[in-house]
N, C-alpha and C positions, 0 to 999 in steps of 0.2 A: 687272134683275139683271146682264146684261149692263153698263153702264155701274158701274153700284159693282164690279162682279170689275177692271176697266179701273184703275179708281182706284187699287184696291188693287193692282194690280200696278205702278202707276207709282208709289207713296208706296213701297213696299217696292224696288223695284229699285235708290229711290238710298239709302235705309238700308244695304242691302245691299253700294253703289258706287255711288262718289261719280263716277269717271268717262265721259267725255260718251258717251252712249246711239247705237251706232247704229242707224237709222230707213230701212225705204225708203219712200220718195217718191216719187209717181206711178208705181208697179210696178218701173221697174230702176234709178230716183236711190236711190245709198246718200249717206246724209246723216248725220254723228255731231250731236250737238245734248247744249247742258247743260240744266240745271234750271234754265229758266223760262219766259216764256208761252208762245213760239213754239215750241221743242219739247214742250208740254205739246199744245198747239195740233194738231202733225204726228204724234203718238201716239194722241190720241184723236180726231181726225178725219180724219188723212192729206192733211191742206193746212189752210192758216190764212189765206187770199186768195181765193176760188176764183174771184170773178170778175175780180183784178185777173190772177190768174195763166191764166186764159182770153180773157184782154185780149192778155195778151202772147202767146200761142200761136198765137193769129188774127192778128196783127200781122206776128210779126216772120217772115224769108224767110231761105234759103240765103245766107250771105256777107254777112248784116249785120252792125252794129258796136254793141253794147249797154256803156251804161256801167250798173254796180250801185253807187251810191251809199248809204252805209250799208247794209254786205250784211251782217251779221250775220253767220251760219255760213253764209251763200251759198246760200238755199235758189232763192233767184231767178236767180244765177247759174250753178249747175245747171240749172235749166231753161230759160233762155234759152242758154246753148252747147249742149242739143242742141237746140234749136229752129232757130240761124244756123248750124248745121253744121262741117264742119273750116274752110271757107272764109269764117268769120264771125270774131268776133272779142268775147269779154266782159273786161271791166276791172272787175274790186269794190273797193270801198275800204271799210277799216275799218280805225277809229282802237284798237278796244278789242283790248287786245296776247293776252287769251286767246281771245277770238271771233276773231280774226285767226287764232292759229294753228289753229282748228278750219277755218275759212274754207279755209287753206292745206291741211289734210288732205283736207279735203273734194272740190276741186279735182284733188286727187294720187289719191283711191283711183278715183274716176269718170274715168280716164285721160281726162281732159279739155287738151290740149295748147293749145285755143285761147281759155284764160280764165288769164287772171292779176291778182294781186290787189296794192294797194297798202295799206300801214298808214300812214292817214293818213286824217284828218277834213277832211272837202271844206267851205270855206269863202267867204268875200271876202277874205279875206288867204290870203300864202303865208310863212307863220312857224308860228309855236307858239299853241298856246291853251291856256287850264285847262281840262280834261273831268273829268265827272265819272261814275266809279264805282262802279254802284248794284251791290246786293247781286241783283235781278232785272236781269238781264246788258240785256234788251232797250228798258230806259229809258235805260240809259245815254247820257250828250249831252254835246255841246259846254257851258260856262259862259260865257258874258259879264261879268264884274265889275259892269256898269252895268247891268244885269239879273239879278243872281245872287238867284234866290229862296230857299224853303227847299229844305233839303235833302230827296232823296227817296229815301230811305235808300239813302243813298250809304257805300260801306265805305272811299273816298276822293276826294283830288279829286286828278289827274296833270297833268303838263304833257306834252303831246303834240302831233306834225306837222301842220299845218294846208294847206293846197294851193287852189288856184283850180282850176274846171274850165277856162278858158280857158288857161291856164298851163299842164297837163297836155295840151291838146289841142295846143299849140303846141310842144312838147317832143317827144312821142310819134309827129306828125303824123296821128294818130288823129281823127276825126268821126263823132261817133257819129250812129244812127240812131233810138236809144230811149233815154231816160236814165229809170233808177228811182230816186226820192229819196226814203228814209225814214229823216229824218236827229233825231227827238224835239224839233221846233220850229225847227233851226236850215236849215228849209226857206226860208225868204227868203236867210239869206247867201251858201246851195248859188246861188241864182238871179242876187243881185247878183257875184257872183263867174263868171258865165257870161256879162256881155255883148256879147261878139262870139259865142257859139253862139244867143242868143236874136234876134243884130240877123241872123242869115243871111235870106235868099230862102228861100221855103217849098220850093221846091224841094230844097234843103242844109239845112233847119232839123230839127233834131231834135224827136222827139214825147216829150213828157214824162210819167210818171204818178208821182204824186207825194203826199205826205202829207196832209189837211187833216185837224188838231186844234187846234180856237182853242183850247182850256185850254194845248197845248204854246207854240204861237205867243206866247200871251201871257206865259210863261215868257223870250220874247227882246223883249218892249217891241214887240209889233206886234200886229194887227188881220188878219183874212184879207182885207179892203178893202186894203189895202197889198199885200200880194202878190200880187192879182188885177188891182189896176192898174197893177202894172210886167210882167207879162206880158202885158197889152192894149194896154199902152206899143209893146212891141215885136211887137204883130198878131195877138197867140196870141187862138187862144178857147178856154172852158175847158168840157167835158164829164165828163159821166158816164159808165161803163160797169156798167149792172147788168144780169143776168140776160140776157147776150147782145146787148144792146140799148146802141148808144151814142148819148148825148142832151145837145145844148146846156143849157149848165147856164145860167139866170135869172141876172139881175146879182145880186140878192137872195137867192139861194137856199144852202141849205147854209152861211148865215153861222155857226153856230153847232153845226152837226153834224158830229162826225168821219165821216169819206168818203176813199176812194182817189179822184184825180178826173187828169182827163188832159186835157192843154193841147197844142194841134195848131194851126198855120196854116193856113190856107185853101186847100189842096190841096196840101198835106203829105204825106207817106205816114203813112197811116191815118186822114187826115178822112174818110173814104169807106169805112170798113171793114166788109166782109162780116156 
């Protein structure tokens, strides 16, 4: 009973108003969020990650440097600027111009001084790209032309900012400490477009967590075999974190299952985490 009264108050609320809902998150994140999964997600369960977002809780320290890489409305950047403190530092990027400005309110009402966001789709190029704009705000993706599948109910396709992480770290003079990438498949270019952060010493190498969806991947003309050996290329290895427990992931394994999964060098900060 409890779950259908939920329903119905979430179907009725946006009949009612159409505009975006705000939510608190983890007890004192206030979070506005629109209609669709991810805010449907932090409504009726009050997180939509909970072990990637206890991944990062245990992770990350006073005065770190986290990138959010497609941040949606920023629920992860929220939580990671109070996890690194005033003396930490969070960067979100989002390309979609209304989840951006939710992104930006969201930032402003949690007087969050030590997070700022850029509108822009983190890439291998530093130009323009087609993205396209789905009607459920949280598929929304990067387009490739030489990969441009069907549409998924997209209400258009835009031309919008494209960036390298290496580019931005070199501008900024910014190194981050954790980068989160959930970018709807166009997770390999987020990677080819970072190789001076992925060639660093483990000691300077940032710890990644990051998307696997072959259905999305295969959407940009790749295999998860490809993205798992240009980060083995450059030393990463790639684990799990579920239910508290982080675990070398099998070269074979999770070929085919969507998973949050995290790529760390070999005495990295957090190949050893509590």
């Amino acid at each position: 009973m409890k779950a259908l009264w939920r329903r119905l108050v979430w179907r009725a609320r946006w009949r009612l108003c159409r505009a975006p809902w705000q939510l608190s998150y983890r007890g004192n994140i206030r979070i506005a969020v629109p209609r669709d999964g991810v805010g449907a997600q932090l409504f009726y369960q009050g997180f939509s990650e909970p072990d990637i977002e206890e991944f990062c809780l245990r992770f990350l320290n006073p005065g770190m440097v986290v990138f959010d890489v497609g941040a949606h409305v920023g629920k992860y950047t929220l939580l990671c600027a109070r996890a690194v403190g005033p003396q930490g530092h969070v960067h979100a990027f989002e390309p979609n111009p209304a989840l951006f400005h939710l992104l930006q309110l969201n930032i402003a009402r949690n007087g969050l001084s030590n997070s700022h966001a850029t509108r822009s789709a983190v890439s291998d190029e530093d130009g323009a790209s087609d993205f396209e704009l789905c009607a459920e705000s949280s598929i929304s993706a990067l387009v490739r032309k030489e990969n441009r599948g069907a549409p998924r109910a997209a209400s258009k396709i835009v031309r919008l900012p494209t960036l390298r992480l290496d580019t931005f770290c070199a501008q900024s003079g910014l190194g981050p400490h954790l980068v989160k990438v959930d970018v709807e498949g166009a997770e390999l270019l987020v990677f080819q477009g970072s190789t001076h952060l992925l060639g660093l010493p483990a000691g300077r190498s940032p710890v990644w967590v990051f998307e696997h969806e072959p259905a999305n991947y295969a959407r940009f003309g790749y295999a998860p075999a490809r993205l798992f050996a240009l980060l083995r290329l450059h030393s990463y290895r790639i684990w799990t974190f579920r239910h508290g427990r982080i675990t070398l992931l099998e070269e074979t394994a999770h070929s085919g299952i969507p998973a949050n999964l995290v790529a760390a060098k070999e005495g990295a900060w957090g190949a050893s985490l509590p």
